[in-house]
N, C-alpha and C positions, 0 to 999 in steps of 0.2 A: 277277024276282029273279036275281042273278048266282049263278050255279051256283059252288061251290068245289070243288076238286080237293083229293081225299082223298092219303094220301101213296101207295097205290099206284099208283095213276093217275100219279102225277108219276112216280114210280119208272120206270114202263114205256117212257117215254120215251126216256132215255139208251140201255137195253139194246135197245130196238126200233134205234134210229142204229147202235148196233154192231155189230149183224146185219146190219142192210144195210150198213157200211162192209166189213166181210168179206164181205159174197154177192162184193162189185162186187170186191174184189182177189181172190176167186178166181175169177172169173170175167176178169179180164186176168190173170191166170196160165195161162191154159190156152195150149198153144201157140201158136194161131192168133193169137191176141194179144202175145205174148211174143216171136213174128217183127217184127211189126208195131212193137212200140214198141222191137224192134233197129233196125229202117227208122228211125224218129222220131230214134233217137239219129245214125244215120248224117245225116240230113238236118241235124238241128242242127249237126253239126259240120262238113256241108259252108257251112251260111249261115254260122258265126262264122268261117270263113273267107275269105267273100268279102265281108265285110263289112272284116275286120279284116287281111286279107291272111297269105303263108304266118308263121307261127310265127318267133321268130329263131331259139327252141332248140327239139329236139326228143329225144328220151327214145331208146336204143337200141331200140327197138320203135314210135315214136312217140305211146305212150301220154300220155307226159306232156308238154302242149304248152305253151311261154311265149311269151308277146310282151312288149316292153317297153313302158313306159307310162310317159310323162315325169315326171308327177303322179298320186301316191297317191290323191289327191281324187279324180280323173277315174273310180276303176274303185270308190269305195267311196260305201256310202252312209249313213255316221254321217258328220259334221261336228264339230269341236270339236278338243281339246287333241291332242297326241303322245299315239303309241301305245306304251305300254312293253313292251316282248315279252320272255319269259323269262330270255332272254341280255342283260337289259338295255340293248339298244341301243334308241334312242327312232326310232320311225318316226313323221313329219313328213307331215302333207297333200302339200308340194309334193316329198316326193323321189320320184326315178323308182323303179319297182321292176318287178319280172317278175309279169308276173299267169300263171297256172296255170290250164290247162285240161285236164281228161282226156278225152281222145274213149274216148267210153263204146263206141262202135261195134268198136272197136279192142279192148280190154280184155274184150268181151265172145266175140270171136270168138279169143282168146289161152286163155280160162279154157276154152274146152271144149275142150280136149286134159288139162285135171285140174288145172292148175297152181294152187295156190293161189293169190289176188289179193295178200296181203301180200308173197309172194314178187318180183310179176310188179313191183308199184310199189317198193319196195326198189331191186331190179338198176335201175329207170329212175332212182331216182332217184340210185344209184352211177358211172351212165353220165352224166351231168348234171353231175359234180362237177369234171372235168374242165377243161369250158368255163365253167365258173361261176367258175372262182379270181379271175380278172382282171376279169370284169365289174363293169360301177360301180354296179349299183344296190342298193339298201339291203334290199330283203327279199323273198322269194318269198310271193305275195297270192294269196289266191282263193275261193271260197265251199263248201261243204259242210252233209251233215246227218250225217256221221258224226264227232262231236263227241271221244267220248273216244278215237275211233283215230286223226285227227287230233294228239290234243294226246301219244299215246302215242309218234309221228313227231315228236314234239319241236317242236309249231307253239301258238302262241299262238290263243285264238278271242277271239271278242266277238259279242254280240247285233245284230244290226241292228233297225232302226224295223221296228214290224207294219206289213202294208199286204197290197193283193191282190199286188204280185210278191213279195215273201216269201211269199206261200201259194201262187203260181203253182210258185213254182221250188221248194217243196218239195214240191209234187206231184209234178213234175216228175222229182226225183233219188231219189222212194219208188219210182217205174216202172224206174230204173235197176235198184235197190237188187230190185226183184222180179225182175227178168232175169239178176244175174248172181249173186246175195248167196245161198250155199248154205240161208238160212234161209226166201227166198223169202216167202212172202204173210205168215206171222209175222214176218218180219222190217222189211218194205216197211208192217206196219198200227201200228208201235209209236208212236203219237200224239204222245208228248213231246220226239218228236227236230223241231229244226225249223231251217232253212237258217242258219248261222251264220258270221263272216267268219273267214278266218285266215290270220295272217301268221307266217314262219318268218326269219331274218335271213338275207342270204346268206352272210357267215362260218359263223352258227351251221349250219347247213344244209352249208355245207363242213366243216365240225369231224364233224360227223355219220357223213356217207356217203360222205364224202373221204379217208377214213385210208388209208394205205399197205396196209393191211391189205385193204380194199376197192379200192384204184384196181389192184392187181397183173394181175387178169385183169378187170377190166369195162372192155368194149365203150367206145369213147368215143360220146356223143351226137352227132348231127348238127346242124349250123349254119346257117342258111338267111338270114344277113344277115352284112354288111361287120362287121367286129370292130370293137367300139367302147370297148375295155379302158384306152384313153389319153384320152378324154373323161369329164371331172365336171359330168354337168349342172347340181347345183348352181352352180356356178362359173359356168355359162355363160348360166343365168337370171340371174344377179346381174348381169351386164355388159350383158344386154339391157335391164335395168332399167335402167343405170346412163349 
């Protein structure tokens, strides 16, 4: 005869997984750990580097890293219609845009002098706006699990497809979020946050952190590729086409 499960018995289940999802993030919280997945972050950032070469833009501190990306499609992973991003400009599968990477390794070795992290991505991104004016592409892209701070920086989000690298890459950015995030192992276990896409326009994004009021004393960004502010790539897929 099949045994049935009483409802405490089922109860004990969920709260048994949550005690052990807390043992294990306090248990990579403890230093020894917290060194180690600073190394993982340095490491990650040196392979997206050598996979994808130096950055074109890079952030007064090098936090905030872009590379260009001829095609939206290439770096996202929904398919289907235009993207309408808050400032209403329509972002297009084939337009190029700057994808956004933060080398976590950097940012984490910035915060332990006190400085708040809002503060630290703000200046990088005031120091960005700079060489942003002229650039051709349509919008700054990149992935995240911190949703409504994100959309509070003025960026549009969307869900991407479930799959294991969606649960790879938000394991991933909860180990960050425990290394530098002052709320630590509470903050790195909140279950409902999960990796999310999001794009910012580059006007909108210049309207922003561009104002005269911010360009006066910020640092200008570094540049690490030939200035390409006179070429429209859409333009120049349509003639290859053509």
């Amino acid at each position: 005869m099949q045994k049935r499960l009483g409802y405490g018995q089922l109860c004990k289940r969920p709260r048994s997984a949550r005690l052990a999802r807390r043992a294990l993030w306090r248990v990579l919280a403890l230093g020894a750990c917290r060194a180690g997945i600073a190394k993982l972050c340095a490491i990650m950032t040196w392979n997206l580097e050598r996979r994808r070469g130096r950055p074109d833009l890079e952030g007064r501190h090098a936090i905030i890293r872009l590379w260009h990306v001829d095609a939206y499609q290439s770096v996202s992973r929904i398919s289907g219609p235009e993207w309408q991003l808050h400032d209403g400009v329509a972002l297009h599968s084939n337009d190029p845009v700057l994808e956004m990477h933060i080398a976590a390794d950097m940012l984490i070795a910035l915060l332990s002098s006190g400085t708040p992290w809002r503060v630290v991505i703000e200046e990088e991104f005031r120091s960005l706006c700079p060489v942003l004016q002229e650039r051709p592409e349509v919008a700054l892209v990149g992935d995240t699990i911190l949703r409504r701070q994100v959309l509070e920086f003025g960026a549009s989000v969307r869900d991407p497809p479930p799959g294991p690298h969606r649960l790879f890459d938000t394991f991933y950015r909860r180990l960050i979020l425990l290394v530098f995030h002052p709320g630590g192992v509470s903050r790195a276990m909140q279950d409902h946050e999960r990796v999310v896409e999001v794009a910012i326009s580059r006007l909108d994004f210049c309207r922003r952190y561009g104002g005269s009021h911010h360009l006066r004393d910020a640092p200008i960004a570094r540049t690490n590729a030939a200035p390409t502010s006179h070429i429209d790539y859409r333009e120049e897929r349509i003639s290859r086409r053509a």
